[in-house]
C-alpha positions as CSV (number, residue, x, y, z in Angstrom):
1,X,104.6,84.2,81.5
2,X,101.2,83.5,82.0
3,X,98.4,82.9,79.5
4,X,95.7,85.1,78.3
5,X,92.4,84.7,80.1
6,X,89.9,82.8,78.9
7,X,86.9,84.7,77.9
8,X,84.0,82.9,78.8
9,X,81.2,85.6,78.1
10,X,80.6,89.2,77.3
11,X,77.4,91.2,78.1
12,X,76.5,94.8,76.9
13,X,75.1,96.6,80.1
14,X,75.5,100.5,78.5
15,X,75.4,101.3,75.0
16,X,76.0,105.5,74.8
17,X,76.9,107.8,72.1
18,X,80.3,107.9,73.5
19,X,81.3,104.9,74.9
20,X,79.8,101.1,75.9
21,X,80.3,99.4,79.1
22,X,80.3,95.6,78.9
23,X,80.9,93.2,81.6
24,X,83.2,90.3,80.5
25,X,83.2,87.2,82.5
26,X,87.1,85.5,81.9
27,X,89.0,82.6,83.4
28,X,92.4,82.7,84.6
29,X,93.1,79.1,85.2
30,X,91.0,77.7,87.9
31,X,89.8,81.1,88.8
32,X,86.5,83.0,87.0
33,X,86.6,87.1,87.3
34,X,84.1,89.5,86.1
35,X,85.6,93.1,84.5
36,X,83.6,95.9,83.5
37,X,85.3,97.1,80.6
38,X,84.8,100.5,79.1
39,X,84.4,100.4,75.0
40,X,85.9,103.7,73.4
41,X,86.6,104.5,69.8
42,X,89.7,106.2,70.2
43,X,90.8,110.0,71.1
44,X,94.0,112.3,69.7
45,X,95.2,115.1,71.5
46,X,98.0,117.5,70.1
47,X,101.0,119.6,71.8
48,X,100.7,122.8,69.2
49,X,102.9,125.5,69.4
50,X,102.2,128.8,67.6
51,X,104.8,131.1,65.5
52,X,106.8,132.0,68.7
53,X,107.1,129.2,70.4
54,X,104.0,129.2,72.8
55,X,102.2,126.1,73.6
56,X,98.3,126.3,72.6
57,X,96.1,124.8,75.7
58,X,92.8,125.2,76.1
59,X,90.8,125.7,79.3
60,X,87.4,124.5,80.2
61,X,84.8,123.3,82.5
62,X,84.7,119.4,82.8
63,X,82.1,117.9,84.4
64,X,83.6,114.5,85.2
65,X,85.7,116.2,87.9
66,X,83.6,119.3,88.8
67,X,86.0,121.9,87.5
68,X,87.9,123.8,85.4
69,X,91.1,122.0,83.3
70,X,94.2,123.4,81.2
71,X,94.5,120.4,78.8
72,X,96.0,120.3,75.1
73,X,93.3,120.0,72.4
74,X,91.9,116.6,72.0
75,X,89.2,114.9,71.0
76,X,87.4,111.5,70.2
77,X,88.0,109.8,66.9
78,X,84.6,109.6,64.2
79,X,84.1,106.0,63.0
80,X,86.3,105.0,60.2
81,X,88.7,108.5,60.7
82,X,92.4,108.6,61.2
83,X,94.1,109.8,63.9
84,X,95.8,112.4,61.9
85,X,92.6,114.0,60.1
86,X,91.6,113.5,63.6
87,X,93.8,115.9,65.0
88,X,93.9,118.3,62.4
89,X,90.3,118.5,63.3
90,X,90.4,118.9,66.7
91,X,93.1,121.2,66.6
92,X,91.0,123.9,65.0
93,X,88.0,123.2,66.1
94,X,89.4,123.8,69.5
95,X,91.8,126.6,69.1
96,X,91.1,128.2,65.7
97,X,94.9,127.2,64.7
98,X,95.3,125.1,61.6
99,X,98.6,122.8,62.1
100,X,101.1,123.7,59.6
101,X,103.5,120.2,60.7
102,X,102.1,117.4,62.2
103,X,103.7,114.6,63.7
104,X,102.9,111.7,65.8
105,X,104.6,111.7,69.3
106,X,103.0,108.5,70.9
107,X,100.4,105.8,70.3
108,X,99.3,104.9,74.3
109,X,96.4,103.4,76.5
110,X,95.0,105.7,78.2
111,X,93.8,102.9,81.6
112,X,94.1,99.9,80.0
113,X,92.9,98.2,83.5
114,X,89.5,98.6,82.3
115,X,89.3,101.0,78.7
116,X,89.8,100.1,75.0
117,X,90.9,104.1,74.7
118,X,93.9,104.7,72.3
119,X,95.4,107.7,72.7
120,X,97.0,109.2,69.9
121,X,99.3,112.3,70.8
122,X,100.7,114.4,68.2
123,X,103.0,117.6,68.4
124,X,102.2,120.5,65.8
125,X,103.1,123.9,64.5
126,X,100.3,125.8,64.4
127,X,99.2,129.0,63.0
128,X,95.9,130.9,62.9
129,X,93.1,131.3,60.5
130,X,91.1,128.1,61.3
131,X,87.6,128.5,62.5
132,X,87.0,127.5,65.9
133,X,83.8,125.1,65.9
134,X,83.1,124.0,69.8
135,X,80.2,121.5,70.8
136,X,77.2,122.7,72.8
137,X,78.8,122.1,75.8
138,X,82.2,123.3,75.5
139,X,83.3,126.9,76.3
140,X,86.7,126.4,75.6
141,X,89.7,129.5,76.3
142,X,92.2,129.0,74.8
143,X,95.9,129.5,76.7
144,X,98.9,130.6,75.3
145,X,102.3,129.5,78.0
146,X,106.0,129.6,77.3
147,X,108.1,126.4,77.8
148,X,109.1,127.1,81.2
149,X,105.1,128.5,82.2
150,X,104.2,125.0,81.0
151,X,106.9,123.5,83.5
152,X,105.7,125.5,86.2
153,X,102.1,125.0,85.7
154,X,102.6,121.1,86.1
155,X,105.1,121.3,88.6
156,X,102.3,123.2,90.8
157,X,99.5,121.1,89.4
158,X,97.9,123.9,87.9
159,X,97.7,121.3,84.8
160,X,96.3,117.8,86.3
161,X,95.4,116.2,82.9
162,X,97.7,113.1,82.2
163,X,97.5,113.3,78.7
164,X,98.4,116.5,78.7
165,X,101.4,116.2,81.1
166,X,102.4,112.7,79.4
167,X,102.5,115.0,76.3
168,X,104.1,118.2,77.3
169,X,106.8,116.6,79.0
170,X,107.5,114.0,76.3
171,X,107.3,117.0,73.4
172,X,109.6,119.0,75.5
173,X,112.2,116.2,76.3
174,X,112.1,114.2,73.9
175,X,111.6,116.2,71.0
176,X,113.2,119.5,72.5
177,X,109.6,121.5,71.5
């Protein structure tokens, strides 16, 4: 197997409230490459059910592809939070659903070709009386679907979010949610 690249330089190009770009310069044996290498702190994202069964998805407008999305909750970790309090967070701030039984499902990268995003997935039981708290620019819906609605709306591509289908499928397959 080969080595790990040298790194031979790193250079901040964006620095946002979100993320950073930086542009690494790294040697692979004789050869020099440049990567530009999106910085992220982190994100969760949680497969809740409610009382019956239902999976909780939201729906809103994203503007990175121009349309409307059915995606689980997620969101982006705070400095210094875990991923846990993270998604207890983001699960009702999202929905309005506080989870009653949390429990990681998977630890992944989200495109590791060229982001530092972890993605930590979690599935939950959920039940209501949390206060939905969305950002200025989310109107969020949220969705309630049955196991095999959730099926069907991947299998058509109704839901197009990876995380979500990584997470719905694993949930439902490997946990048996």
């Amino acid at each position: 197997m080969k080595r790990a690249p040298e790194i031979i330089s790193t250079r901040g190009v964006y620095d946002g409230r979100l993320i950073a770009v930086k542009l690494i310069r790294a040697r692979y044996g004789e050869e020099e490459v440049e990567r530009e290498v999106v910085e992220h702190p982190g994100s969760v994202a949680i497969v809740a059910t409610d009382s019956v069964g239902r999976f909780l998805l939201v729906k809103q407008y994203r503007v990175g592809v121009g349309e409307d999305t059915i995606e689980i909750p997620a969101g982006t970790l705070e400095e210094g939070e875990e991923p846990l309090k993270c998604a207890e967070r983001e699960l009702e701030e999202e929905t309005g659903y506080r989870a009653l039984d949390l429990h990681p499902l998977a630890n992944t990268y989200t495109s590791p070709g060229y982001t530092s995003e972890r993605l930590y997935i979690f599935t939950a039981k959920a039940v209501q009386g949390g206060v939905s708290k969305h950002e200025t620019d989310e109107n969020i819906r949220v969705i309630r679907l049955s196991r095999e609605e959730v099926l069907e709306a991947i299998s058509s591509g109704e839901i197009r979010d990876l995380k979500s289908i990584a997470g719905l499928l694993m949930a439902i397959f490997l946990r048996g949610v």
